[in-house]
RODOLO-774842 format. One line per 8 residues: number of its first residue (from 1); for each residue x, y, z of C-alpha. Coordinates in nm, 3 decimals. Each point is the difference from the previous one (the first is absolute). Example, Ala and Ser with C-alpha at 12.3 -4.5 7.8 and 13.67 -1.06 7.14 Angstrom:
residues 2
1) 1.230 -0.450 0.780 ~ 0.137 0.344 -0.066
END
This chain:
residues 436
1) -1.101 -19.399 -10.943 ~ 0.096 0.380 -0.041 ~ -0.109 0.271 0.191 ~ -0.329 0.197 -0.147 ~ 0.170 0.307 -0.210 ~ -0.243 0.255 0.158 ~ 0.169 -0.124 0.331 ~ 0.355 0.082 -0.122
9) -0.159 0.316 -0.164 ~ -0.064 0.096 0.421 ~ 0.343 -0.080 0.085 ~ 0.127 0.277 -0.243 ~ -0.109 0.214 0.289 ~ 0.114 -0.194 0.335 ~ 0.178 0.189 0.244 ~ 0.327 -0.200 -0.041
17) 0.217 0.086 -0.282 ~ 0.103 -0.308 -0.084 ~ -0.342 -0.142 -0.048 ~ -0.070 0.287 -0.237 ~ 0.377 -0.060 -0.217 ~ -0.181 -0.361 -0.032 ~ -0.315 0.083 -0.110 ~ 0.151 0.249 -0.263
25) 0.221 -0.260 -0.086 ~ -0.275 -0.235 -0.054 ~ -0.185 0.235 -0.279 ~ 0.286 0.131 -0.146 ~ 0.190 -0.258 -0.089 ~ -0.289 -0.212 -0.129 ~ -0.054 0.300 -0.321 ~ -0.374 -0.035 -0.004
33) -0.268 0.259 -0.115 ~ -0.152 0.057 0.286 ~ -0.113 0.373 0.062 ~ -0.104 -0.076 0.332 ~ 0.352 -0.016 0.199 ~ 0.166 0.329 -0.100 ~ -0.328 0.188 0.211 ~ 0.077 -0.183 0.320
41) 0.443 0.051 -0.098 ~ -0.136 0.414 -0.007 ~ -0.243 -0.085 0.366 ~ 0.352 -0.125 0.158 ~ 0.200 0.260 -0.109 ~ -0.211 0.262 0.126 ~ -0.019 -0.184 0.310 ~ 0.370 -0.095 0.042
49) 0.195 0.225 -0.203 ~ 0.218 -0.055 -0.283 ~ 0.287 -0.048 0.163 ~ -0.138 -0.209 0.255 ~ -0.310 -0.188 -0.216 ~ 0.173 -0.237 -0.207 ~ 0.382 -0.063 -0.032 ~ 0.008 -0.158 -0.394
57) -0.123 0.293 -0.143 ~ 0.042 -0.091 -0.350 ~ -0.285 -0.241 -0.010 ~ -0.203 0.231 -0.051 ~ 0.062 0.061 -0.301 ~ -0.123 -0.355 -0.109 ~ -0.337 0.043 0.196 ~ -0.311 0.160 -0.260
65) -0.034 0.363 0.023 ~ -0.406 0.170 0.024 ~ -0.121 0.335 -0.110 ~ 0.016 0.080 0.364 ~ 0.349 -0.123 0.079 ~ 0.128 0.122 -0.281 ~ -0.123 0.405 0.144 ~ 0.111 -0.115 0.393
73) 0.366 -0.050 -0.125 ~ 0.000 0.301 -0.193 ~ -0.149 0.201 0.278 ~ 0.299 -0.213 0.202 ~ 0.229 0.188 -0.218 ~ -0.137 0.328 -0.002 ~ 0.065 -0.016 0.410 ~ 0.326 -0.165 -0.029
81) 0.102 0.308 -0.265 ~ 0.391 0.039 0.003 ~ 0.156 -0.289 0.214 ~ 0.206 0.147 0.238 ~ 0.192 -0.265 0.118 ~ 0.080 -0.399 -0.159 ~ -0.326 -0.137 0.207 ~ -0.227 0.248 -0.169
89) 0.162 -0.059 -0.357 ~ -0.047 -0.393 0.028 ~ -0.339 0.049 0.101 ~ -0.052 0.249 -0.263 ~ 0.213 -0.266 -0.270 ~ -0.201 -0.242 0.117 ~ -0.366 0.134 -0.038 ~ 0.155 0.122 -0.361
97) 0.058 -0.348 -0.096 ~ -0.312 -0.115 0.113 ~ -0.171 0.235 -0.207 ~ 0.167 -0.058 -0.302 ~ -0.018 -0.389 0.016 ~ -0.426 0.038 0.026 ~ -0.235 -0.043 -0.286 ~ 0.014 0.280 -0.280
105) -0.334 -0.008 -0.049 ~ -0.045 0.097 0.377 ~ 0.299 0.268 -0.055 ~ -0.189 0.177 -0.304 ~ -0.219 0.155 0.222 ~ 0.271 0.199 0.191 ~ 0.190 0.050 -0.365 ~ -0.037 0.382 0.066
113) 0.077 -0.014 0.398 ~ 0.308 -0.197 -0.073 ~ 0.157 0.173 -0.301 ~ 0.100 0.296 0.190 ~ 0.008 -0.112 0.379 ~ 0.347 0.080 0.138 ~ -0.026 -0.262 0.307 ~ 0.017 -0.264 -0.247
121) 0.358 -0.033 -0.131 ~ 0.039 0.073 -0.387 ~ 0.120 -0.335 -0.072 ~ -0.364 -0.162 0.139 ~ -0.208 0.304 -0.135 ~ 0.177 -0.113 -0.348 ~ -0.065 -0.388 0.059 ~ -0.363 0.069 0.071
129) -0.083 0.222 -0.297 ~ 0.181 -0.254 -0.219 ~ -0.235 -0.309 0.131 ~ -0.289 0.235 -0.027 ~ 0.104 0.034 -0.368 ~ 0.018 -0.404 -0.067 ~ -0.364 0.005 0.046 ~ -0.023 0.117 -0.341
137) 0.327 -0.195 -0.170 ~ -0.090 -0.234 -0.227 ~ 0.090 -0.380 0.122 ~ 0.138 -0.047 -0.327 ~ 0.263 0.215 -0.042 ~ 0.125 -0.007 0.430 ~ 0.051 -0.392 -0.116 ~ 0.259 0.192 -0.275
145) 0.127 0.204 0.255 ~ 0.054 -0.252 0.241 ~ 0.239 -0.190 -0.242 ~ 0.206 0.366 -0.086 ~ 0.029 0.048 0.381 ~ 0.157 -0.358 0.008 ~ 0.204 0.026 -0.294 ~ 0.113 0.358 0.066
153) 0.126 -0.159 0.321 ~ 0.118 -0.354 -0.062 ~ 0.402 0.058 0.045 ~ -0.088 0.126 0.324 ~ 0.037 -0.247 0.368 ~ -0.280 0.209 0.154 ~ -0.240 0.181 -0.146 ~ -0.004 0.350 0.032
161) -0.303 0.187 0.214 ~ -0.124 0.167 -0.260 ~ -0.006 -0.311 -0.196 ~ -0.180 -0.174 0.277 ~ -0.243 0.265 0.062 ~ -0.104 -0.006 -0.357 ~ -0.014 -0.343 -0.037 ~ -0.223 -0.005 0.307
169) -0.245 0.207 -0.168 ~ 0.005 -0.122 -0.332 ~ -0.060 -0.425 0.178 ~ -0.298 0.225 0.143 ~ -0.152 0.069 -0.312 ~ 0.013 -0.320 -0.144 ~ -0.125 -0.155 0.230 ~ -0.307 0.150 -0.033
177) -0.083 -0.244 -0.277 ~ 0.134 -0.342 0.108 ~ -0.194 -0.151 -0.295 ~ 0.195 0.199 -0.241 ~ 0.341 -0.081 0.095 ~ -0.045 -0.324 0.195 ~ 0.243 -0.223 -0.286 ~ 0.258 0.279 -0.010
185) 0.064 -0.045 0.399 ~ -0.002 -0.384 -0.052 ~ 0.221 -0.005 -0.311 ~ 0.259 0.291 0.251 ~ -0.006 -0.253 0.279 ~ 0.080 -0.291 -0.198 ~ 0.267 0.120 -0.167 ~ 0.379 -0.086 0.087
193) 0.141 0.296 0.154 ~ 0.350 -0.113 -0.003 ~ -0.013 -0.136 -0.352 ~ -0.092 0.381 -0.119 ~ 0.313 0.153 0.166 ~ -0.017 0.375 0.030 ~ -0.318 0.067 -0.164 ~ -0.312 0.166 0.150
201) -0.145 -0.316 0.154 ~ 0.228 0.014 0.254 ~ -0.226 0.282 0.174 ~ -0.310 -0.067 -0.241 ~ -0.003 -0.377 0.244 ~ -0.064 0.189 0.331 ~ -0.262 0.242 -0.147 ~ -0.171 -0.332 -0.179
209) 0.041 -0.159 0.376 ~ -0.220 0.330 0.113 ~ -0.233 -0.002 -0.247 ~ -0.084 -0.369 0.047 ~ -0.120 0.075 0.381 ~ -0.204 0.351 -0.097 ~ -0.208 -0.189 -0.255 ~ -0.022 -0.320 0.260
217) 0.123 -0.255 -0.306 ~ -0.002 -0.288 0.193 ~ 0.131 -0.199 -0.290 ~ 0.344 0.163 0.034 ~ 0.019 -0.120 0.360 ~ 0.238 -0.308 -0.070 ~ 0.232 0.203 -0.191 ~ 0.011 0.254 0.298
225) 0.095 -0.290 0.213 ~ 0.203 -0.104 -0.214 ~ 0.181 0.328 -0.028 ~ 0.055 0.031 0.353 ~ 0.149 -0.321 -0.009 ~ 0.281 0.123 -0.276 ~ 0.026 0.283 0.240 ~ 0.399 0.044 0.110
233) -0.046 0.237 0.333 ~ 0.207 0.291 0.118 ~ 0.081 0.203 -0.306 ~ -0.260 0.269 -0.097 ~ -0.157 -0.053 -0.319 ~ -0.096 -0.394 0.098 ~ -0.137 0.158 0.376 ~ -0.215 0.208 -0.238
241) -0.151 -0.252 -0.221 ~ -0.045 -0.225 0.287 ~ -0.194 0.276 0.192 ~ -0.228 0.019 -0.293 ~ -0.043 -0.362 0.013 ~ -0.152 0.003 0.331 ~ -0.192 0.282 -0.037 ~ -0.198 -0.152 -0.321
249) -0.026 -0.307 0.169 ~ -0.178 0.140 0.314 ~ -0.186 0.209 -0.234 ~ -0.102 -0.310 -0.233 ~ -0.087 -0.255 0.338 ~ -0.139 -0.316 -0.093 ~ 0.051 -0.358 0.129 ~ 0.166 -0.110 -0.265
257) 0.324 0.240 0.095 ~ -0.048 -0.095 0.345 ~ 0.050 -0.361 -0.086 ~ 0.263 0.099 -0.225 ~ 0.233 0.196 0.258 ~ -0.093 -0.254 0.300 ~ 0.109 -0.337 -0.226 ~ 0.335 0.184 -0.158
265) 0.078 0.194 0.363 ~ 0.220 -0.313 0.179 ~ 0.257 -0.062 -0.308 ~ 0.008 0.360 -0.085 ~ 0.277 0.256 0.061 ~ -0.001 0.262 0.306 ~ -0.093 0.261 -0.213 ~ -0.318 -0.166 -0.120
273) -0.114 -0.108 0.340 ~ 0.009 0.355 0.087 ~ -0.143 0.112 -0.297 ~ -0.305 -0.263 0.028 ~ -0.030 0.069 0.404 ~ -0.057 0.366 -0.100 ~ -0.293 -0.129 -0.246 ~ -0.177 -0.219 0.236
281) -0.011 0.275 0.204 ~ -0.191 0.255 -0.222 ~ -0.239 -0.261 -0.142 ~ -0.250 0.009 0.260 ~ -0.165 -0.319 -0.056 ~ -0.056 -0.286 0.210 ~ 0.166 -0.233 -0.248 ~ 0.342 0.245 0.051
289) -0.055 -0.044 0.317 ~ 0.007 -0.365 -0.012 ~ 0.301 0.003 -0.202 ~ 0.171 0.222 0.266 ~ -0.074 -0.256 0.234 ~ 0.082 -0.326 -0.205 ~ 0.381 0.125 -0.066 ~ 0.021 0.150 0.390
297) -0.103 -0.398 0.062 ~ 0.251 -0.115 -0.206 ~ 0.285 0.237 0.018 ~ 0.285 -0.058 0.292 ~ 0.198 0.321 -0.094 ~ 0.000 0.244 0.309 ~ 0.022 0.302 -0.178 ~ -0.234 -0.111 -0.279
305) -0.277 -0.103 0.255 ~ 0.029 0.371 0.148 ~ -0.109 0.135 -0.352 ~ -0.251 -0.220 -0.045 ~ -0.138 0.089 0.326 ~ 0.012 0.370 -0.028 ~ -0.159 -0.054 -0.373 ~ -0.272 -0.167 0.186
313) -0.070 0.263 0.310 ~ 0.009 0.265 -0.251 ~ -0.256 -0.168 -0.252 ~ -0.257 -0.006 0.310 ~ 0.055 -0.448 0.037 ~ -0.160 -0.065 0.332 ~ 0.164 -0.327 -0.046 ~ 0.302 0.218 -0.048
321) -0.016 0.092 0.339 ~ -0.016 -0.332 0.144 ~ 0.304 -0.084 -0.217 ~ 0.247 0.313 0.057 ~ -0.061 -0.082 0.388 ~ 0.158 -0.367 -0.069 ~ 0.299 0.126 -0.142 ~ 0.052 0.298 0.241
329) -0.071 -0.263 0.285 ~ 0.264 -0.270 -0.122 ~ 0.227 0.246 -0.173 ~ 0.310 0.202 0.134 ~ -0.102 0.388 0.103 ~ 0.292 0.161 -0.250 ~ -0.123 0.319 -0.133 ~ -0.212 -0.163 -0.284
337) -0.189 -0.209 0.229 ~ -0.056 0.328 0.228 ~ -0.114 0.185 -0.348 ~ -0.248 -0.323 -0.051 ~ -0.165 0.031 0.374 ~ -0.042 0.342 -0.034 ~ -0.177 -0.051 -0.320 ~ -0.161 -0.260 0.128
345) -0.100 0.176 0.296 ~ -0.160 0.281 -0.265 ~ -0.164 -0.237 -0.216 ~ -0.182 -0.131 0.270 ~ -0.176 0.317 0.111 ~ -0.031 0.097 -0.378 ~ -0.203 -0.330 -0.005 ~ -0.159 -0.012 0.274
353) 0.171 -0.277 0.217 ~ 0.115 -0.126 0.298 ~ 0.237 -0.259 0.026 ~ 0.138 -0.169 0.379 ~ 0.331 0.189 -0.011 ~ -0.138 0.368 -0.115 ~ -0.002 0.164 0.295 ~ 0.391 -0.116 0.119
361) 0.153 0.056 -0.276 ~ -0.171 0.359 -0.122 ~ 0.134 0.053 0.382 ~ 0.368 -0.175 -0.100 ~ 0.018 0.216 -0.315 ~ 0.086 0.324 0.193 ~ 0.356 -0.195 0.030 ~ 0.071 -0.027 -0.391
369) 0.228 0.222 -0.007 ~ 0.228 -0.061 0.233 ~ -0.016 -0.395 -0.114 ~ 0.044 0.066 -0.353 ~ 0.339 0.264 0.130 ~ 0.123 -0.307 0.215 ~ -0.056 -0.215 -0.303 ~ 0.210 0.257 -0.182
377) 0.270 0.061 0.200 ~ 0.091 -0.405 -0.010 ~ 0.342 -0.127 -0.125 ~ -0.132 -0.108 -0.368 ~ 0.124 0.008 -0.318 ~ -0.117 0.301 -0.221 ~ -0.056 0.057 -0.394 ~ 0.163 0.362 0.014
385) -0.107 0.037 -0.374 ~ -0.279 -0.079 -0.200 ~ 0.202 -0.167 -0.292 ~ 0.118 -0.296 0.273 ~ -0.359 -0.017 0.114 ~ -0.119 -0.056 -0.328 ~ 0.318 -0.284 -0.076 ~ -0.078 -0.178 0.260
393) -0.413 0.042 -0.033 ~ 0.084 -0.198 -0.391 ~ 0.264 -0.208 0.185 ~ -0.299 -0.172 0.174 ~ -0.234 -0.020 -0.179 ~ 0.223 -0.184 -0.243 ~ 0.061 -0.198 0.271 ~ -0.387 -0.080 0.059
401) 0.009 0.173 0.320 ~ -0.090 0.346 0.156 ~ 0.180 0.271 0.191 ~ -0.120 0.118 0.363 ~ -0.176 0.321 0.002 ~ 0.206 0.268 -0.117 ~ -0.172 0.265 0.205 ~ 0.052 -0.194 0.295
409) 0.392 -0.064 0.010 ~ 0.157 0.019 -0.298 ~ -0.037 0.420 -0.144 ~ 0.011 0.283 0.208 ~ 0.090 0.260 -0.224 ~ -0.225 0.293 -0.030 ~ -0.232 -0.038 -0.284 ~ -0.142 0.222 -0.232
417) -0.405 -0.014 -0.106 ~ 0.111 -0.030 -0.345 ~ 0.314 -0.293 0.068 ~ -0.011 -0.361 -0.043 ~ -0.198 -0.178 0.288 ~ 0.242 -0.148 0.247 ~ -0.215 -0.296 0.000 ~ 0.098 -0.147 -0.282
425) -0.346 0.012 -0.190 ~ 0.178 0.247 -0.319 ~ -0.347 0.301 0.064 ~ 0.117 0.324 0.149 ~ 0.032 0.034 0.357 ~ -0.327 0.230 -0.020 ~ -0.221 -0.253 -0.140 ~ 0.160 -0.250 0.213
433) 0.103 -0.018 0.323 ~ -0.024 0.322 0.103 ~ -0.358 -0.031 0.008 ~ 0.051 -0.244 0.285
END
């Protein structure tokens, strides 16, 4: 069973931080239209701070904006004013973002506040008065557009911001009006990318990929899967597409995916196991749930269980609980399995729980960190660059076999929000492990 939703809605305010990063976690990575989480995001903040309230800040900006959020984080602005040091300006990037990622049809009303409001940066003030605009586009012709963006940009290996931006808004528009272009998306996805060489479907897939999960066209969930499965990690424009794969699958649900990604997951590649753990997790259903639990039944992978866990604390699995404290019990305390009881010591009070070992180990955890900088400071071998990490991440799986946990032993280079993963799973290290 999973915990009741208004119960992890509560833990969005718990005095422990962690518990809170959870929750959030929870709602935003799931991309529903709920307008009831983004109050109780605003109660915490005022209660905690926004330095101090949440930690992944940028889940927000998947959470539904109201009339009335929508006026607290411009009034949030108007305080913040001129950020006077990098704190203030992330906060102040941050609640920008935010804005601009909410409903246009909730932005009209603050059209003439926003046009001219110097706390929010000219970039975002821009954004906004261009998705305001869309309202009014005709589906038609943003379909026409789309394509020009693509073609305008199909010599290119990433796409350019403004091209992304735009494209954002125009996939928006249409839609609007699944209906209407419902066999154009189908006929994108099933075309052969490769076979069409440097033409305009080789961004026009990704924006199809979108498109499918804001109408919900659940027939275009096999070719989704089967997308990810083409999927050839660690090189941008693939981490892209497969990024939009699991978002329209989470957005599109259904049992019939679920049964999809939990029969293909054993014989599947690293990348798609990661991709499909990430799905389970934001399908909150009790038949992902199942699924979650099936493959952590089945799967003998260390490293693999781990995620499977942590995909099943932060979907609110009670049986999740019971689960994650097998493996911490019978597993090695590296730094991942310290990450997984501290999670699992979160999820529990997020939930609701108790569990025999609760108290000793929430009492144990105040030694992490000197653990995980005894673990470090061991005689191992080290990848000391990300290209041999990835070589020898292929090497394996070739092989039909896994590497240990990267984070634990194997990386301990410095890495950037926006960098590779150490972990082997080809996201960014901000939508990744960082968030551990």
């Amino acid at each position: 069973m999973r915990a009741p939703e208004d119960k992890i809605k509560e833990a969005l305010l718990h005095p422990d931080p962690r518990v809170r990063e959870l929750a959030l976690e929870h709602f935003g990575h799931a991309h529903r239209d709920d307008p009831h989480i983004m109050p109780a995001v605003v109660e915490a903040i005022k209660k905690y701070g926004w330095k101090d309230a949440f930690a992944s800040l940028e889940l927000l900006d998947n959470l539904p904006q109201t009339h009335d959020t929508i006026e607290w984080l411009l009034t949030e602005l108007e305080q913040i004013g001129q950020p006077t040091d990098e704190e203030q300006g992330e906060i102040r990037d941050n609640i920008a973002f935010t804005l601009a990622e909410a409903d246009p049809a909730e932005l009209r009303t603050f059209a003439g506040r926003i046009e001219n409001y110097s706390p929010v940066p000219e970039a975002v003030r821009d954004e906004i008065a261009q998705r305001i605009r869309s309202l009014e586009a005709d589906p038609e012709q943003c379909w026409k557009d789309l394509e020009a963006v693509c073609e305008r940009e199909k010599h290119e290996e990433e796409l350019s911001e403004e091209g992304v931006d735009e494209a954002y808004r125009l996939v928006e528009t249409v839609a609007r009006e699944p209906d209407r272009f419902r066999e154009r998306v189908r006929e994108v996805l099933a075309a052969d990318v490769e076979e069409a060489g440097e033409s305009a479907l080789l961004w026009l897939e990704g924006f199809a990929v979108r498109l499918a999960g804001e109408m919900r066209l659940a027939e275009a969930a096999p070719k989704l899967i089967e997308k990810l499965h083409a999927v050839e990690p660690y090189h941008d424009q693939v981490d892209w597409l497969a990024e939009e794969c699991e978002r329209a699958l989470i957005r599109i649900d259904g049992d019939e995916t679920v049964q999809t990604l939990e029969d293909d997951f054993p014989s599947s590649s690293w990348s798609f196991q990661q991709s499909a753990i990430s799905i389970l997790q934001g399908i909150h259903t009790d038949r992902a749930e199942q699924a979650l639990l099936n493959l952590l039944a089945r799967e003998h992978d260390l490293q693999i269980r781990q995620h499977l866990c942590r995909a099943l604390l932060v979907s609110g699995s009670e049986a999740g609980l019971e689960a994650a404290r097998r493996v911490v019990t019978e597993g090695p305390l590296d730094p991942a399995m310290l990450d997984l009881r501290q999670e699992l010591l979160a999820a529990a009070e997020m939930m609701g729980a108790a569990f025999p070992e609760q108290a000793a180990w929430r009492e144990e955890t105040k030694g992490d960190e000197e653990s995980r900088r005894r673990w470090y400071s061991r005689d191992v071998a080290v990848v000391d660059n990300y290209t041999e990490l990835v070589e020898r991440r292929r090497t394996s799986e070739r092989r039909g076999d896994f590497l240990p946990a990267a984070t634990s032993l194997m990386f301990r280079e410095r890495v950037g929000r926006n960098d590779p993963c150490p972990c082997g799973s080809g996201k960014k290290y901000k939508k990744c492990c960082m968030r551990k």
